[in-house]
Backbone as CSV, one residue per row, in Angstrom:
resi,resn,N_x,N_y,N_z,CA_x,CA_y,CA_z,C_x,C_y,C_z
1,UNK,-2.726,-4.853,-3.007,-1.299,-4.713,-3.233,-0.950,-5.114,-4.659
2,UNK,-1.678,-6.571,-5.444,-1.183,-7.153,-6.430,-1.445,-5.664,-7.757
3,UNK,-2.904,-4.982,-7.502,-3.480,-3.809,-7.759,-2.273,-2.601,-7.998
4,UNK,-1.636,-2.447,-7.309,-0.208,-1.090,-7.075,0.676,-1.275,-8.034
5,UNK,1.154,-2.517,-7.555,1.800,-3.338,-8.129,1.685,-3.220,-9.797
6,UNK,0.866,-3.727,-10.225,0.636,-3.432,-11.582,0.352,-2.274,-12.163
7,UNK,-0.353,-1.520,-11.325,-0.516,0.605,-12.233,0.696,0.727,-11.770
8,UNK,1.741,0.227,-10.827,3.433,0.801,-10.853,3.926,0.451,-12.036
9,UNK,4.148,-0.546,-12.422,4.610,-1.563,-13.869,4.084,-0.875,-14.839
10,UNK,2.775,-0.864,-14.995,2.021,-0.104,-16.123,2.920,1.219,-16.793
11,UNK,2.413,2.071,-15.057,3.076,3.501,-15.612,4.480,3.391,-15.987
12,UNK,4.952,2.770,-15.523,6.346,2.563,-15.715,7.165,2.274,-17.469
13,UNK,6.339,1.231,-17.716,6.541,1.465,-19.202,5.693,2.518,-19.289
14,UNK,4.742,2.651,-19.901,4.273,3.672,-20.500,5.198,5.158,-20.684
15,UNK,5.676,5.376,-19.326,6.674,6.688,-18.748,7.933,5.796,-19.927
16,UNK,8.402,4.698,-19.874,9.520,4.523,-20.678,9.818,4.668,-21.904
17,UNK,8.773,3.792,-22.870,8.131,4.143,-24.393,8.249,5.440,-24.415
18,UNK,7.678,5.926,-23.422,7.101,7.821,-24.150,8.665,8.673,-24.128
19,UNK,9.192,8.267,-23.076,10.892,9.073,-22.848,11.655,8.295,-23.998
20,UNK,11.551,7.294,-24.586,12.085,6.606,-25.682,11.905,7.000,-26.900
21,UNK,11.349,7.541,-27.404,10.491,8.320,-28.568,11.310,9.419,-28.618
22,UNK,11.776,10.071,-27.735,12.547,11.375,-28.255,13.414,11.167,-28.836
23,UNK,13.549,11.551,-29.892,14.814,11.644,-31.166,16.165,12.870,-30.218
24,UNK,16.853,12.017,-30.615,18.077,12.600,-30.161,19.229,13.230,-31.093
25,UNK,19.249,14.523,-31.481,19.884,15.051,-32.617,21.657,15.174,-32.277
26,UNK,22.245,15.483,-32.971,23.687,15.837,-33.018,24.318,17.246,-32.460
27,UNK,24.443,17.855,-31.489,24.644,19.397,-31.426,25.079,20.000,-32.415
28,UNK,24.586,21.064,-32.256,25.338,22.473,-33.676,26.260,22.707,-33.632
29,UNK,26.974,22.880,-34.742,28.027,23.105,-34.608,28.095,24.723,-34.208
30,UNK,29.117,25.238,-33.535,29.247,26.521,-32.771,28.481,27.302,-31.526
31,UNK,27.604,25.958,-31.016,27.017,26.350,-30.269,27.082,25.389,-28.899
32,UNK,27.150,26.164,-27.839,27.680,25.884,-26.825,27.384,24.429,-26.318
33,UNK,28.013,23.309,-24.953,27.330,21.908,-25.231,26.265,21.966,-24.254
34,UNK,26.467,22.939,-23.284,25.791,23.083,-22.174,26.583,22.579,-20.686
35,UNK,27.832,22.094,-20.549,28.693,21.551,-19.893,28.404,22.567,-18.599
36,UNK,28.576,23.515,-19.049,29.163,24.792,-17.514,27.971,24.736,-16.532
37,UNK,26.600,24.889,-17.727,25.231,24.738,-16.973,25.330,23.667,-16.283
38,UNK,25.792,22.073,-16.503,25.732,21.178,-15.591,26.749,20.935,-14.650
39,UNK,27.368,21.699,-14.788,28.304,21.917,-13.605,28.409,22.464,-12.384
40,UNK,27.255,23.402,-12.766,26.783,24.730,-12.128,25.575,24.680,-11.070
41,UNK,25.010,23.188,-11.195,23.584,22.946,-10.990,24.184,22.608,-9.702
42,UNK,23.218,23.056,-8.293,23.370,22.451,-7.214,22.498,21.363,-6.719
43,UNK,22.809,20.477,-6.683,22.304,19.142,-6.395,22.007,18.850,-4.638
44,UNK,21.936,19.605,-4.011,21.999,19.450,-2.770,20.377,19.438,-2.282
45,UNK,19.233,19.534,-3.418,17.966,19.088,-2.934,18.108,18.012,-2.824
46,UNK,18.492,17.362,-3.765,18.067,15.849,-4.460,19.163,15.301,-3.119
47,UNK,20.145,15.400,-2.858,20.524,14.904,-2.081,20.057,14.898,-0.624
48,UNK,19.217,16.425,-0.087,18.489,15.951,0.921,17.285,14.782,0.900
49,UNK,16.401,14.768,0.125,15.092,14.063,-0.962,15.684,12.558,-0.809
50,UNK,16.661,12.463,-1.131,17.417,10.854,-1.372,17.909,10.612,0.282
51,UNK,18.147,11.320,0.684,18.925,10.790,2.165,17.718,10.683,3.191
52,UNK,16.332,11.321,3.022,15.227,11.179,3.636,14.385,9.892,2.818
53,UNK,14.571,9.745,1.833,13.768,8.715,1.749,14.709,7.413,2.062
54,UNK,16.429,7.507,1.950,16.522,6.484,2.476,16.696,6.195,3.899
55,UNK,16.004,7.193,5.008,15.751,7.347,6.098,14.484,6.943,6.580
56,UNK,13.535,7.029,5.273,11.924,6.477,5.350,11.976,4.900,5.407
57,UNK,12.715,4.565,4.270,12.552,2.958,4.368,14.019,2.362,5.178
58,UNK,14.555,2.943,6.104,15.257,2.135,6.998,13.944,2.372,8.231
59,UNK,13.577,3.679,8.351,11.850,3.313,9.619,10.731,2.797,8.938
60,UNK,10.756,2.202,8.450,9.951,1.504,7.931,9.810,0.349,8.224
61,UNK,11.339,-0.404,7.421,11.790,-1.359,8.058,12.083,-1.966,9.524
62,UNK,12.406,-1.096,10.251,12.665,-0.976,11.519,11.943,-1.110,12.379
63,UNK,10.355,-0.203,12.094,9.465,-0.591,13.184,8.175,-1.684,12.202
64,UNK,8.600,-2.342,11.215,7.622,-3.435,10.355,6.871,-4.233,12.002
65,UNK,6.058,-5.256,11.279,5.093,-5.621,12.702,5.408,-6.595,12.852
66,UNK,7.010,-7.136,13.440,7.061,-7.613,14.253,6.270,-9.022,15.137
67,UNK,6.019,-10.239,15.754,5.296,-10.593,16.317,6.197,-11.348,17.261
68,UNK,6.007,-11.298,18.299,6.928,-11.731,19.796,6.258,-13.398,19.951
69,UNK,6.409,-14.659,20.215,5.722,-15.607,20.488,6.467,-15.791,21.542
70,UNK,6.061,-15.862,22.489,6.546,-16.984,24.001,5.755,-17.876,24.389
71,UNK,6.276,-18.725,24.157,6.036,-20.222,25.022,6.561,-20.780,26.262
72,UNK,5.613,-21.501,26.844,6.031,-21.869,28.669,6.012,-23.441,28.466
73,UNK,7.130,-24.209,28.965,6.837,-24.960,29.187,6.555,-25.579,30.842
74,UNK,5.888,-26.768,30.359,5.588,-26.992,32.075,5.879,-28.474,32.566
């Protein structure tokens, strides 16, 4: 686990640095911003994708292992 744990962290920066590096320019002037395109986008995967995974880790949670102890006294 401690193993996951750390190639998660790892990649994680690594994925951050590298998306950080992109230079970010000024738009052109006379040319469109792209607004309509993101307006336009249907988002209704990502919203199934997100509502199943937060359906994964509520069963997850839900059936975790548990341990019952009963004791008798006498």
């Amino acid at each position: 686990m401690r193993t996951f744990v750390a190639a998660t962290v790892a990649a994680t920066l690594i994925a951050t640095s590298a998306l950080a590096a992109v230079t970010v320019s000024p738009l052109p002037s006379g040319k469109p911003a792209g607004v309509k395109k993101a307006q336009d986008a249907d988002n209704t995967v990502w919203w199934v994708v997100g509502l199943g995974a937060v359906a994964a880790g509520v069963g997850l949670v839900a059936s975790g292992n548990t341990t019952v102890v009963t004791t008798t006294t006498k």
